[in-house]
N, C-alpha and C positions, 0 to 999 in steps of 0.2 A: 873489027869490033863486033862484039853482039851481045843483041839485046835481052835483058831479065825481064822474061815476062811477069812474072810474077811480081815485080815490084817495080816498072817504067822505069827501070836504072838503063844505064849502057855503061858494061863493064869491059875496060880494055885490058883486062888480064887475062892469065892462063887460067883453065877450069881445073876443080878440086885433084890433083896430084892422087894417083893409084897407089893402094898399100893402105896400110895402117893409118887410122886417125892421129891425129897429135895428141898428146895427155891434156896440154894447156890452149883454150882460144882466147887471143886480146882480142878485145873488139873496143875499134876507135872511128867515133862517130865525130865527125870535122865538119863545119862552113867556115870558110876563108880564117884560116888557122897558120898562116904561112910564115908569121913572127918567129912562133916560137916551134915550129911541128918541124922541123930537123931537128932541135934539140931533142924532143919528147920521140920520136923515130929512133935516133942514135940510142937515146937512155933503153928503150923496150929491142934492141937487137945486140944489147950488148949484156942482155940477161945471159949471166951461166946455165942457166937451166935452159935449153936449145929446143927442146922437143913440143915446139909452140906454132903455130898460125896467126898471124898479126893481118886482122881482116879490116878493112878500110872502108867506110863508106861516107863520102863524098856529098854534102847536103848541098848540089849547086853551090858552089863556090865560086867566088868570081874573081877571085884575084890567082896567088902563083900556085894554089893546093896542088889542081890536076897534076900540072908538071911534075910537081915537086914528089907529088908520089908514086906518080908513074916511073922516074927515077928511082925513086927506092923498090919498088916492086923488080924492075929490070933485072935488080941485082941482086935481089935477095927471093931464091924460090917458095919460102915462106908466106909472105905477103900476097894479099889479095885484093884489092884494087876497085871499087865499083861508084860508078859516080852518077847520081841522080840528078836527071833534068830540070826538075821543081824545088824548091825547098817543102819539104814537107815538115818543117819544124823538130826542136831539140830532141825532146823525149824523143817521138816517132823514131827518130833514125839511133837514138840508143837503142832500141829494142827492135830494130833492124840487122845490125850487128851481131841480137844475141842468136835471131831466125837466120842467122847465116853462117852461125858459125859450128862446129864440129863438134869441138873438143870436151874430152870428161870434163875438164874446169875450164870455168869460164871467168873474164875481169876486163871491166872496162879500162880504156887508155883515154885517155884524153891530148888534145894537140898541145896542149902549154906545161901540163908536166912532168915529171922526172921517175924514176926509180932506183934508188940502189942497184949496182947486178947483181946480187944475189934474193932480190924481193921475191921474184917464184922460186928459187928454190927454195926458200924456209918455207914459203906457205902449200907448195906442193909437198914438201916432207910431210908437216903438218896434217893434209885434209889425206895422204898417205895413209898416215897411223894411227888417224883416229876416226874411225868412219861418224861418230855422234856429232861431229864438226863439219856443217855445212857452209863455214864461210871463215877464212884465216884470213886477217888484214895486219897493216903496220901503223903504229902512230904515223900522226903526221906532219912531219916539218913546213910550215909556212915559207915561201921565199918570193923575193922583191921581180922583178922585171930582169933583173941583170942573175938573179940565182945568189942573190946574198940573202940568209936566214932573217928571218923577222918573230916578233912574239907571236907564240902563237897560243889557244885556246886547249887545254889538257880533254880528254875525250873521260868520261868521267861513268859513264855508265857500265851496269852487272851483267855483262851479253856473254860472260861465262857461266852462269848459275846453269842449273841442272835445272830449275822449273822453266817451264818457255814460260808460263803465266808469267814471272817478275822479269824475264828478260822483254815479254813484249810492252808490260809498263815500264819500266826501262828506256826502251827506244820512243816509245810514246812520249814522256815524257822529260826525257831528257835534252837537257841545253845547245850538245851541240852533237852532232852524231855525222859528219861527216867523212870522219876516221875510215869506216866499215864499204862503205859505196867503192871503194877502189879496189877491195880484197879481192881473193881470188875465191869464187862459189861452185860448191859442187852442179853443173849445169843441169841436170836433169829434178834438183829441187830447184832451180830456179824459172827452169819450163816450166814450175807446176805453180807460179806465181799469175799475177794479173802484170808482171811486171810495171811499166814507168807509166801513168798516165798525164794528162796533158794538164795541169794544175800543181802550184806552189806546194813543197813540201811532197810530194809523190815519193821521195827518193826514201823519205824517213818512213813512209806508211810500207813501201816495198822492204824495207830491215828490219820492218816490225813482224811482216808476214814473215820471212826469211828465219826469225828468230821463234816461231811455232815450231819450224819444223824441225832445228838443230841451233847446238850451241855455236856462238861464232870464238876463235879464237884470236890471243891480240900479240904480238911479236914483240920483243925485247927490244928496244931500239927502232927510232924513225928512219925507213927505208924508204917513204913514198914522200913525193916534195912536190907541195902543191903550191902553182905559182899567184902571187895574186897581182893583177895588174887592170887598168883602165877598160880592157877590151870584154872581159868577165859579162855572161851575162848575168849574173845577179848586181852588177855594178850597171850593166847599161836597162836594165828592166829591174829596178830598186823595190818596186811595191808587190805585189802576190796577183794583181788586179793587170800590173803593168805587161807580167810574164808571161801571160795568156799567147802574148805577141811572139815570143822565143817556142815556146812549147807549142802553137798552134798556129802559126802568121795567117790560115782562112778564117782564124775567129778572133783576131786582132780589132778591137773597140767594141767585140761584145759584151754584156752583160755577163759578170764574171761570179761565181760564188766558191771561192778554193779553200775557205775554212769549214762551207757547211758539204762539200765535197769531199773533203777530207774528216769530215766527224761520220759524214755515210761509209765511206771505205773504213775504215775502223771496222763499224759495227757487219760491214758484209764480209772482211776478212775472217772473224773472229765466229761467226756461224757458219764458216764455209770451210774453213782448213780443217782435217781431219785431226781433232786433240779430243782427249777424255773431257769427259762431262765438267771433270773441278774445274782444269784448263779454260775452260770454255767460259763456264760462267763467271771465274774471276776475271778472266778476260773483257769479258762484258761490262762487267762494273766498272773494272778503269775505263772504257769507253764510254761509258753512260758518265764518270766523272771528268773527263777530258770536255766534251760536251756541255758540260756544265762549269767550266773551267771556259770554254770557250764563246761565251751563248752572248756575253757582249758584242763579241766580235762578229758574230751570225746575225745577229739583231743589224749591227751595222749594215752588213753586205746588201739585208731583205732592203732595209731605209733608202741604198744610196743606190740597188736596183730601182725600187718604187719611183724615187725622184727623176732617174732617168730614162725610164719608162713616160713620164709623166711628160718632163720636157720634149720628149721626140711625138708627142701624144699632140702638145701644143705648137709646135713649129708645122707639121701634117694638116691641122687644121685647117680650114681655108675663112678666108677674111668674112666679118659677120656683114650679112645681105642690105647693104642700101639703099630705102625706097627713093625713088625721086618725087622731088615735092610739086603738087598738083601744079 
């Protein structure tokens, strides 16, 4: 075994293989994913397009992960293998994966689901032949526990336009934008992101940034199948307040603000990513209208801070002084 210093993992794989980089890096960020993560393992090694690195990193899992991937690493010199002693929470260890991984293109994996075999190939032709295309994705098929289809949500937004100004209101403010988070990204405009922060919604602020710097493309037909099932954390962390706990477990019960955190990222993406002045400032205005679109909900956060600020204000207190009587 030995240790990454750089990140307190202990990784009991072989070190990066000599030669040429791979074109494509999965990176699949897991805690105890043992359900379904042979399925979603088998689905990403039985891609036709071969010329990939499938990098693992292990968030303390305490049920069968380690095993189960250290199996799959044995046998497949692809695979890279690294397992953290702490949980250091969701996000963190997605963008973990992307600082670990190699390849021109980069796409997260997830433990619970699926891909057509041919999913990197159309998307690695695609971001191929079109350099203005920094992100090629597939619709998305929905599926049950067992891999049977379910209805799913149409992905509905313009992330083909040639202005990034309407594709990043677009992603701002469209409904459901999950589609795009699994495509495959040219990596080195992705290095050039804040990528995944530790608050609700980060995933849509990162596709917004993403969508400044190139158009994304979207595939003819659902090749990516995402599973929905009980274990989910947006099922076991339901609220934006609740998630802190997934994306952060050392800041689990603090004092959370992820709407008015996310109305700040907006406005620091939009004066920081290199776009011409129009870009810029209509960029701004949709964020100055999302903001205001959203300022109930900010309003909320400040109130239900204040109150429990308040209550821990009063519990800290100590009992009021009783004199004794002559």
């Amino acid at each position: 075994m030995r240790r990454d210093m750089t990140s307190g993992a202990v990784d009991g794989t072989r070190s990066l293989p000599a030669g040429p980089s791979p074109r494509v890096s999965i990176g699949l960020p897991v805690r105890n994913g043992e359900r379904y993560l042979e399925a979603a393992l088998d689905s990403l090694l039985a891609q036709t397009f071969t010329d990939f690195e499938l990098v693992i990193s292990d968030n303390a899992s305490t049920d069968a992960t380690p095993s189960i991937c250290r199996a799959y690493a044995a046998r497949d010199a692809r695979i890279r293998y690294s397992r953290l002693e702490t949980d250091i929470g969701g996000f963190p260890n997605h963008n973990r994966v992307v600082e670990l991984s190699v390849g021109e293109y980069f796409t997260w994996g997830a433990h619970d689901d699926l891909r057509a075999p041919d999913h990197l190939a159309q998307c690695v032709a695609v971001l191929d032949q079109d350099p203005g295309v920094v992100l090629c994705f597939s619709p998305v098929q929905q599926i049950d526990e067992h891999g049977e289809p379910l209805p799913g949500r149409p992905f509905l937004a313009n992330v083909v336009s040639h202005d990034p100004s309407e594709r990043w209101r677009e992603l701002m403010f469209g409904g459901w934008v999950y589609d795009p988070i699994y495509g495959l990204i040219r990596r080195e405009v992705l290095r050039r992101t804040g990528l995944l922060k530790p608050y609700a919604d980060s995933d849509r602020v990162l596709l917004g940034e993403l969508a400044l710097y190139g158009r994304f493309h979207r595939l003819e037909g659902a090749l990516f199948f995402r599973r929905i099932h009980a274990g989910q954390s947006t099922r076991a962390f339901p609220s934006r307040r609740a998630r802190v706990a997934w994306f952060a477990p050392d800041r689990a019960g603090d004092i959370a603000f992820p709407v008015i955190r996310q109305s700040m990222e907006w406005f620091r993406i939009i004066t920081t990513v290199p776009v011409p002045w129009r870009v810029r400032l209509r960029g701004a205005q949709a964020a100055i209208r999302w903001a205001l679109d959203y300022r109930h909900v900010m309003r909320d956060e400040l109130r239900f801070a204040a109150r429990s600020i308040a209550k821990k204000a009063l519990r800290r207190s100590p009992p009021p002084h009783q004199h004794a009587a002559p």
